[in-house]
N, C-alpha and C positions, 0 to 999 in steps of 0.2 A: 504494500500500500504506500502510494506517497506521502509524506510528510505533508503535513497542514503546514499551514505558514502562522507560525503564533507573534501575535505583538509581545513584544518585550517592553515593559514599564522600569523604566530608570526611574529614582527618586534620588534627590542629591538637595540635601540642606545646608544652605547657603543663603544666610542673610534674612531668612524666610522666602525664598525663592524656588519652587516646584519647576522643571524641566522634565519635557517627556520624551524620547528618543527612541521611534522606529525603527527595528532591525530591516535590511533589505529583504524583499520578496524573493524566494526560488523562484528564478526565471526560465530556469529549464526542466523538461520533463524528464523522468528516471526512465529507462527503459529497460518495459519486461517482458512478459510473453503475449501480452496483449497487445502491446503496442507494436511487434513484431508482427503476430497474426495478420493485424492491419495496414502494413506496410505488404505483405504476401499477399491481399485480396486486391491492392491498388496497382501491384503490380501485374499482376492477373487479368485485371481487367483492360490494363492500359498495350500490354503487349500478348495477352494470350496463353500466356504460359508459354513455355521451353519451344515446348513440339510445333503449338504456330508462329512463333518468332522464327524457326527454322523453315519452315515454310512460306513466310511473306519472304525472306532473304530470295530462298531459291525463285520464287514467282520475279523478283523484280532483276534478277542476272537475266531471265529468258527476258523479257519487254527490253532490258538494257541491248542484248543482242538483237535482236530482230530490228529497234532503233537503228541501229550501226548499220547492219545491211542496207535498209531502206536508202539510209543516205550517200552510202558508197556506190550504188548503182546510179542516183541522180545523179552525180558528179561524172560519173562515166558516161551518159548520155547528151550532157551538155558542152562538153569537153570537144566536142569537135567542131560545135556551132560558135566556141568563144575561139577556135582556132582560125574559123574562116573569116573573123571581125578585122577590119583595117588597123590595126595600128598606128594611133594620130599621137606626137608629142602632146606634152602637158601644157606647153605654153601656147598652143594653138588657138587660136580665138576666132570664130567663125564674121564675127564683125567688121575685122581688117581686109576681106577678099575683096571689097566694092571701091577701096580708096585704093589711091595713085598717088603717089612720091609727090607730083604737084602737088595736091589738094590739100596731103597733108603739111607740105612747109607752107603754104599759104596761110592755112590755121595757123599755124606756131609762129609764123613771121621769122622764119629763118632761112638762109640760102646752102645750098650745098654746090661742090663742084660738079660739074655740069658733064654728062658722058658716062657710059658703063652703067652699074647699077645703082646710080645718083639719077637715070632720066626721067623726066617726069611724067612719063608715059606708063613704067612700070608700078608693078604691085607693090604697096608702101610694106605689107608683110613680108615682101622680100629683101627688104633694103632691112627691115630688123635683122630677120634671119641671118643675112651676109653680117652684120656688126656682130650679132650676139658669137657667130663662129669663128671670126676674123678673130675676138678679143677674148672668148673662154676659151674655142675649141670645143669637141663633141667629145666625152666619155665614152669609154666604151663599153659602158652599162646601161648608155643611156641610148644605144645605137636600136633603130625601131629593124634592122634589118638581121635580126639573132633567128637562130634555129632551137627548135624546141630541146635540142641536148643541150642547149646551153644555158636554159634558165634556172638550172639547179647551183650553181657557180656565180647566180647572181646577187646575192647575200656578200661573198667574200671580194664582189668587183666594187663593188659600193662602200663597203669596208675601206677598199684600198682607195680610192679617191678622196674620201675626205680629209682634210688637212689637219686636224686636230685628233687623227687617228695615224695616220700615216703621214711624213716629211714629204711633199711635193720633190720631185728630182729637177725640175726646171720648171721657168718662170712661163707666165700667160700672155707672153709678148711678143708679136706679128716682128717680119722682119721690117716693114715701112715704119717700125715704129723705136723712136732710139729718146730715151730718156736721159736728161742730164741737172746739173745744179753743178751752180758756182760756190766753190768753197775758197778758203782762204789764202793767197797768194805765199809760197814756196820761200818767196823771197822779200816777206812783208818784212821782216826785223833791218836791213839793211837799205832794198831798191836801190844798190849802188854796182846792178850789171850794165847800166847803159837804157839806152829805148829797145833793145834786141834782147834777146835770150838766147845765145849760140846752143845750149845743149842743156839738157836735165838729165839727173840720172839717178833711180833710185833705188834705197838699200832692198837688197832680197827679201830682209826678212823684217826689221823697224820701218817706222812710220815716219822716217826721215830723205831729203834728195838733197840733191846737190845741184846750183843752180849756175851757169857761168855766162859772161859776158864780155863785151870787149872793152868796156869804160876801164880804164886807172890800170892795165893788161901792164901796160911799160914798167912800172913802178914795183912788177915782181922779177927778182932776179934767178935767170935760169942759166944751170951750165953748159958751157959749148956742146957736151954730150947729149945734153937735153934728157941727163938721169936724176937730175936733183932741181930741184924748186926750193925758193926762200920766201913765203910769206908772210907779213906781217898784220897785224891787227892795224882796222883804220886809224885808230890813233899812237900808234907805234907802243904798247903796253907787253905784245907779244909779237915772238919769231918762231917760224917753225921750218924746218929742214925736211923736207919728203924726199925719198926714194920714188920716182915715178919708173914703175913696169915700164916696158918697153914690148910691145905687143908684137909682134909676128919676127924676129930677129933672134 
């Protein structure tokens, strides 16, 4: 039998001061063969007992299988009708086929050079197309002309394209097209070569050249042999003595 839950009465004289202090309730039941029994009836009635729990299991592997077929034979019969469908790029837009290279630099207010695939006669979808391959280039994951043995390899073609998976091995740059930027003049700390620059020449391996010219030439002294050089700092503070190679002799 479970325990009743009895108040406890505290008395504590203090001042003439009565307090009364309730022990905590049992908040949990004891468990015995009754409470048991009733856990075995809820059980019972929710799954069946043993023998047809093992029976809903086996009923639903058969409906799981016969699902599975159902759907692997649809896939095989549509399979030749998604073979015979055109393959069209993703960036195709069927609203571009009606405009012409004029019409559309007119909208924009811009000119292009004139002749080839700039005419204004031709399809403005064509002048994309020419830019977007001229300046990405076409993947060959992305090529619409693959054979069915090859699309199992297209997971690992795609892989290797992206740049933040794989290092690119060269750049996306046409040969009409040459990039540059002015950096800092070789010979900023001095400009005492002259208006000319006879020669540059740079270290193999530092981030250093060597810059010559013909201004202030006289004022270095070289010997008859022409194996030793004397030059000095512009304000005579240093001298230095070089052995100069002597190249094909």
């Amino acid at each position: 039998m479970p325990k009743q839950n009895r108040k406890r009465r505290h008395e504590f004289v203090s001042n003439d001061v009565e307090y009364e202090i309730d022990a905590p309730k049992n908040k949990f039941r004891p468990f015995d063969e009754e409470t048991q029994a009733e856990e075995e009836q809820l059980n019972k009635i929710l799954f069946g007992g043993a023998s047809s729990f093992l029976k809903s299991l086996e009923e639903a592997e058969q409906e799981t299988g016969a699902s599975c077929s159902n759907i692997d034979s649809g896939v095989g019969e549509d399979s030749g009708d998604s073979e015979m469908k055109e393959r069209n790029p993703a960036w195709y837009d069927e609203d571009d086929d009606g405009i012409e290279v004029g019409q559309a630099l007119d909208v924009q207010g811009r000119k292009l050079p004139a002749g080839g695939i700039n005419d204004r006669g031709n399809k403005y979808s064509s002048l994309l197309k020419h830019k977007f391959n001229s300046i990405m280039g076409t993947p060959a994951w992305a090529s619409l002309d693959k054979n069915k043995s090859q699309d199992s390899d297209s997971d690992d073609e795609i892989l290797q394209s992206c740049g933040f998976i794989r290092k690119a091995t060269k750049a996306n740059l046409t040969s009409e097209i040459l990039e540059f930027k002015k950096v800092k003049d070789l010979n900023s700390e001095t400009y005492g070569e002259g208006p000319y620059i006879n020669a540059v020449e740079f270290h193999p391996t530092s981030q250093v050249a060597l810059v010559t010219g013909l201004t202030r030439f006289k004022k270095f002294v070289v010997s008859p042999d022409s194996k030793f050089i004397a030059a000095a700092g512009e304000w005579g503070e240093a001298i230095f003595y070089m052995d100069i190679a002597i190249v094909g002799k």
